[in-house]
N, CA, C and O of each residue as an XYZ file, in Angstrom:
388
protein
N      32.587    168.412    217.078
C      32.711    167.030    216.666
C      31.433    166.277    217.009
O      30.747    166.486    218.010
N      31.204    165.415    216.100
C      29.543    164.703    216.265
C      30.390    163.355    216.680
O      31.570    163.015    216.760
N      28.962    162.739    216.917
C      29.671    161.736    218.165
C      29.149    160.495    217.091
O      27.932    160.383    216.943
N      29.893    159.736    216.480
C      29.661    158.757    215.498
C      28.750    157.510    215.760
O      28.082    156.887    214.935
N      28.892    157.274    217.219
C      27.941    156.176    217.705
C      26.876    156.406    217.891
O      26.681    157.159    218.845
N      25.712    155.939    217.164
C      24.203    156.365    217.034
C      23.798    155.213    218.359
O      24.422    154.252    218.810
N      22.188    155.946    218.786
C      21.639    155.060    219.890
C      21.334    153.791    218.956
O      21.402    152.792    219.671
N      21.017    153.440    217.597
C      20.741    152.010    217.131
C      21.608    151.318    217.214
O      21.264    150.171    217.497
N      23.188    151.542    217.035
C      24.156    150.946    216.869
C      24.191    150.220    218.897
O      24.102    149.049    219.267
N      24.295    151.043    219.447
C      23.973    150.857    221.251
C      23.073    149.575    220.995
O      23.445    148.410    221.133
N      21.738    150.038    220.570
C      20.913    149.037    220.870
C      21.242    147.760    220.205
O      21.220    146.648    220.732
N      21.544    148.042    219.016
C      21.734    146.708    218.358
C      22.744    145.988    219.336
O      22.371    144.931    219.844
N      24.119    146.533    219.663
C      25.346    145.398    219.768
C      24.493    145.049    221.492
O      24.855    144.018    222.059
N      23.555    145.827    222.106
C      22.963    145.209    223.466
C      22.191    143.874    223.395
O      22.338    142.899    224.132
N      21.335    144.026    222.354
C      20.748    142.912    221.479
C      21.339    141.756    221.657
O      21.056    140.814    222.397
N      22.570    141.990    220.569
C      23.245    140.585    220.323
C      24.072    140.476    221.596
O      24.425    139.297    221.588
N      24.574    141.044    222.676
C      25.030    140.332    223.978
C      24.289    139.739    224.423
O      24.606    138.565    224.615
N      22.860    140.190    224.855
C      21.267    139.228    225.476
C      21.313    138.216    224.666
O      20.952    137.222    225.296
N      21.698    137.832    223.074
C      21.401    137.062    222.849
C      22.680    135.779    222.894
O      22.570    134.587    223.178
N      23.892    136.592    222.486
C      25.255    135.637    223.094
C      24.556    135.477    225.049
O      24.589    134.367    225.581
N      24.354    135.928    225.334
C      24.253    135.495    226.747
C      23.343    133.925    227.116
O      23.670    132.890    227.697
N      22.031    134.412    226.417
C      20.990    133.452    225.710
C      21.649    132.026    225.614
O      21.551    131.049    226.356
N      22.301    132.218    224.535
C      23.155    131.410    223.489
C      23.781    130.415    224.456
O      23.398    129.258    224.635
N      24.967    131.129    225.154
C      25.905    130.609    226.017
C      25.292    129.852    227.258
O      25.951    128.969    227.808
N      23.676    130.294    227.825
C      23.188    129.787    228.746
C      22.774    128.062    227.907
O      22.704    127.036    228.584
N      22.573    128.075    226.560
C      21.769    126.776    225.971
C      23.212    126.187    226.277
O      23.485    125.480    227.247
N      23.867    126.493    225.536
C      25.424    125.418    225.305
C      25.782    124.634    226.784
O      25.976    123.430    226.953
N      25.800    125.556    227.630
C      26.331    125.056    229.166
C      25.189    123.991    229.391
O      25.480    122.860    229.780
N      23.886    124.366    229.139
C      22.812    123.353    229.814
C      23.060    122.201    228.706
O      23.133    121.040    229.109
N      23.161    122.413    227.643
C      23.962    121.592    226.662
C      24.802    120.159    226.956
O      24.572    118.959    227.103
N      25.939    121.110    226.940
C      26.816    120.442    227.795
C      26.753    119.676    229.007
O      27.236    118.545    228.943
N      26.177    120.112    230.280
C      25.798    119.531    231.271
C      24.686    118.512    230.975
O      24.180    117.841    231.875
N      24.395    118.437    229.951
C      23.609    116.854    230.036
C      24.060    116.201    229.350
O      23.845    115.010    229.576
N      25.084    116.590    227.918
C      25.693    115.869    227.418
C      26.479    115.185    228.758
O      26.013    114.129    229.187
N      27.316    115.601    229.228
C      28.454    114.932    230.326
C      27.340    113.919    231.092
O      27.600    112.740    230.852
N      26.064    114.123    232.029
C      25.761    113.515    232.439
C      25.340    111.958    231.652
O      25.246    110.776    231.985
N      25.182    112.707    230.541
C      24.678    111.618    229.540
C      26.316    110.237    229.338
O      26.501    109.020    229.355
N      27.077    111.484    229.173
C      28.863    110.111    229.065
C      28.887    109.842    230.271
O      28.978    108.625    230.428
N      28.845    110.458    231.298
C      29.076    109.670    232.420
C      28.145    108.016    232.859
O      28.608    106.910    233.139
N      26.608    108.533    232.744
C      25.881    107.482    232.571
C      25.989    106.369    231.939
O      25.595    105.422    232.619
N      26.582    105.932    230.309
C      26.708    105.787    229.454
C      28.557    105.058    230.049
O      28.741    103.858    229.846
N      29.377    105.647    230.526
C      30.293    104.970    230.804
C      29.927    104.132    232.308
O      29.854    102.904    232.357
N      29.782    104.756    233.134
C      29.234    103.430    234.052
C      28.488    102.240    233.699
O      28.718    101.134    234.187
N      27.297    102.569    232.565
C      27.169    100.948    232.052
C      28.020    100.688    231.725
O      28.397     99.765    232.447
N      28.979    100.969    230.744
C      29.900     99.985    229.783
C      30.841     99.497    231.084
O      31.278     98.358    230.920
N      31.251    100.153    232.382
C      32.208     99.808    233.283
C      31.731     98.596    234.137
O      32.482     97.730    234.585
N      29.783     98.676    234.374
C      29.176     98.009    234.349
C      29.557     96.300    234.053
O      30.130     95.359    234.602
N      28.828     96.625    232.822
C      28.659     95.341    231.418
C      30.504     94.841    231.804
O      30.706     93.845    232.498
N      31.240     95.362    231.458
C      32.768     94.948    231.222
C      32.875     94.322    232.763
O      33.169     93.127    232.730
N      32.713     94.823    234.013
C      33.071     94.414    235.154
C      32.132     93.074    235.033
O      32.676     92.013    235.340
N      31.264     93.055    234.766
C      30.208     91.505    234.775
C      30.604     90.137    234.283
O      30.502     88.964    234.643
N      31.394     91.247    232.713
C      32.135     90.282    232.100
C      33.251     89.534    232.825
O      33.358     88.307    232.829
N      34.053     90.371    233.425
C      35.626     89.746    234.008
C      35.099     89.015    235.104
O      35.818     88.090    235.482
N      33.780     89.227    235.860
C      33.590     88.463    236.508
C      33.527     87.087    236.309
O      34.370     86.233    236.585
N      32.238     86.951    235.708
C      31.987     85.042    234.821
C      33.677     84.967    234.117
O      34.244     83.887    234.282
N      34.187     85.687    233.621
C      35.282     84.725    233.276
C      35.733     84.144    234.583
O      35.676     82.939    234.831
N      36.286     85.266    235.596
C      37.038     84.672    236.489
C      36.204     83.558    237.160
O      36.722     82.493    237.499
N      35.362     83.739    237.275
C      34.467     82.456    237.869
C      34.368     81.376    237.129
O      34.348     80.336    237.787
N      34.304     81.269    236.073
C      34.377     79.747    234.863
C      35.998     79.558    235.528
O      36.094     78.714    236.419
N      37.149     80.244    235.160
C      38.385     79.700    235.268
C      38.802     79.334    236.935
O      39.700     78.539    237.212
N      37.982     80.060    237.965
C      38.282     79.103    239.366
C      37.449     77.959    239.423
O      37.928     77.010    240.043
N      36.194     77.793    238.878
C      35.927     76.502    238.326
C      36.669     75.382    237.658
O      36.371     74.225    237.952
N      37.547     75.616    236.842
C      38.076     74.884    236.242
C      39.441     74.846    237.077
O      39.938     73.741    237.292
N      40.109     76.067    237.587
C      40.803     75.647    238.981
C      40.838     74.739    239.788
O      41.769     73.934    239.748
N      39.578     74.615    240.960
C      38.899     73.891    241.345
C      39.235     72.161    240.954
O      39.953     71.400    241.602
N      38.617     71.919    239.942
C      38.564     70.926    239.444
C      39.818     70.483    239.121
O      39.864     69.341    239.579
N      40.552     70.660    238.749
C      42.051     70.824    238.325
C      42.614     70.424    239.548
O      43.663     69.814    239.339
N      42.277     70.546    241.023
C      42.799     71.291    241.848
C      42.229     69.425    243.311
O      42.727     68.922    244.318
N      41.178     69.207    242.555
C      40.724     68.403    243.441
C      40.667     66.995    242.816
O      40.272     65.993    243.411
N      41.153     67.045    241.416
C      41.295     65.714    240.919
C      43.215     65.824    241.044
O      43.782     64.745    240.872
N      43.843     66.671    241.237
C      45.477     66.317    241.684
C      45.395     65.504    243.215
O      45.698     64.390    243.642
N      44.716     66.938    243.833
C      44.101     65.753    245.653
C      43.968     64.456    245.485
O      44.652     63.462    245.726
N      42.459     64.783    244.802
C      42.446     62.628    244.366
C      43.504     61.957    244.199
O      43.881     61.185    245.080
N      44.321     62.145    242.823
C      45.779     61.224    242.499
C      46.775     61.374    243.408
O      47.789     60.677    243.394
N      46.617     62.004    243.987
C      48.205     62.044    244.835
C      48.052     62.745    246.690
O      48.818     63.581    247.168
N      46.993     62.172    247.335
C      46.472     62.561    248.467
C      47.566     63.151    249.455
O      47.723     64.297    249.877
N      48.323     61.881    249.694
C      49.849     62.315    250.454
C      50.277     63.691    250.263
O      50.248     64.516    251.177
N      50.725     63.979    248.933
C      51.864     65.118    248.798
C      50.924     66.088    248.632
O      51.341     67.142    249.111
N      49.471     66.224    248.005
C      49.126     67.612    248.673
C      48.566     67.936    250.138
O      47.932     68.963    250.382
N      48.929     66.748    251.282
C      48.271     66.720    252.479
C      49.874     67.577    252.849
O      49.958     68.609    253.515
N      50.984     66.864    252.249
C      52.258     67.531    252.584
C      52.502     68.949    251.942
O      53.429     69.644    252.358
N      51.633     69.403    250.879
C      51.667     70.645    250.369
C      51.172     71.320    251.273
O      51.823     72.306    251.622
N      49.840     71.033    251.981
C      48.380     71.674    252.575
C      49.365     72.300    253.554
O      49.589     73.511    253.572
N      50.044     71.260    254.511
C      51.086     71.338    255.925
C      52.253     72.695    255.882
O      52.334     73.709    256.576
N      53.066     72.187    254.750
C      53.640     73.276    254.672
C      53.372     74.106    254.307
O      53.909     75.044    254.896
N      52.686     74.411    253.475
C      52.177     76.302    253.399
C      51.457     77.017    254.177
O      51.311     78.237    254.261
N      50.832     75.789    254.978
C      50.400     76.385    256.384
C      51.260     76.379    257.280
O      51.099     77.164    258.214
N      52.078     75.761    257.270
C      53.483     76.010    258.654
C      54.117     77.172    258.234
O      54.698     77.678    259.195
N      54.292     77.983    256.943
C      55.242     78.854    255.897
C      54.284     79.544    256.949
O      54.563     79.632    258.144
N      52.696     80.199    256.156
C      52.305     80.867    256.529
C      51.777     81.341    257.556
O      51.307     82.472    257.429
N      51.657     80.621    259.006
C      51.528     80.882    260.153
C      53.163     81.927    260.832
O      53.378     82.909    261.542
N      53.921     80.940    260.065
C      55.442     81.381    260.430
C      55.325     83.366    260.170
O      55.807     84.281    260.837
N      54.604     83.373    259.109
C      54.808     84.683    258.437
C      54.214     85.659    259.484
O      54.682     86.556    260.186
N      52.929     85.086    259.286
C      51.931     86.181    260.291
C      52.343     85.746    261.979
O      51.451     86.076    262.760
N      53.121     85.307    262.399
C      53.402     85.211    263.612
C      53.290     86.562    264.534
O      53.403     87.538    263.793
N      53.117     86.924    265.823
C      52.867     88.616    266.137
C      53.594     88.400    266.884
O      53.360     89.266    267.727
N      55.027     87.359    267.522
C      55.321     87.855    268.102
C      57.340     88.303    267.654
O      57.988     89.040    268.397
């Protein structure tokens, strides 16, 4: 019986593993910069978006604020009686003993 597998056929399919090997080494390095690249790429946008919610929240305790110190003005008494009790509430709360 002759042996059907010739040494070209050997060499060839050795070939194309070196070169799937090749291959598979580009894709991974590929890949690994693609990802670094989304990761980068999402920390700005988490960035940019966190900057954003910031100034909002800061315009709207501004306008808090204001909201907040023209009621004081009109009605001094009852938020001096607001100020009192939520500080008597909350001392009560955190009490240690």
């Amino acid at each position: 019986m002759e042996n059907p597998i010739k040494k070209s056929d050997v060499d060839a399919l050795m070939a194309d593993v070196e070169r799937l090997k090749k291959d598979l080494a580009r894709a991974m390095e590929h890949l690994k910069s693609g990802a670094v690249n989304s990761a980068s790429n999402l920390a700005e946008d988490m960035t940019d978006e966190a900057l954003a919610i910031y100034k909002t929240m800061a315009k709207k305790s501004q306008v808090a604020t204001k909201a907040l110190g023209k009621q004081v003005e009109e009605q001094p008494i009852t938020s001096i009686l607001i100020a009192f009790t939520a500080g008597f509430f909350l001392s009560r709360l955190t009490d240690r003993r």
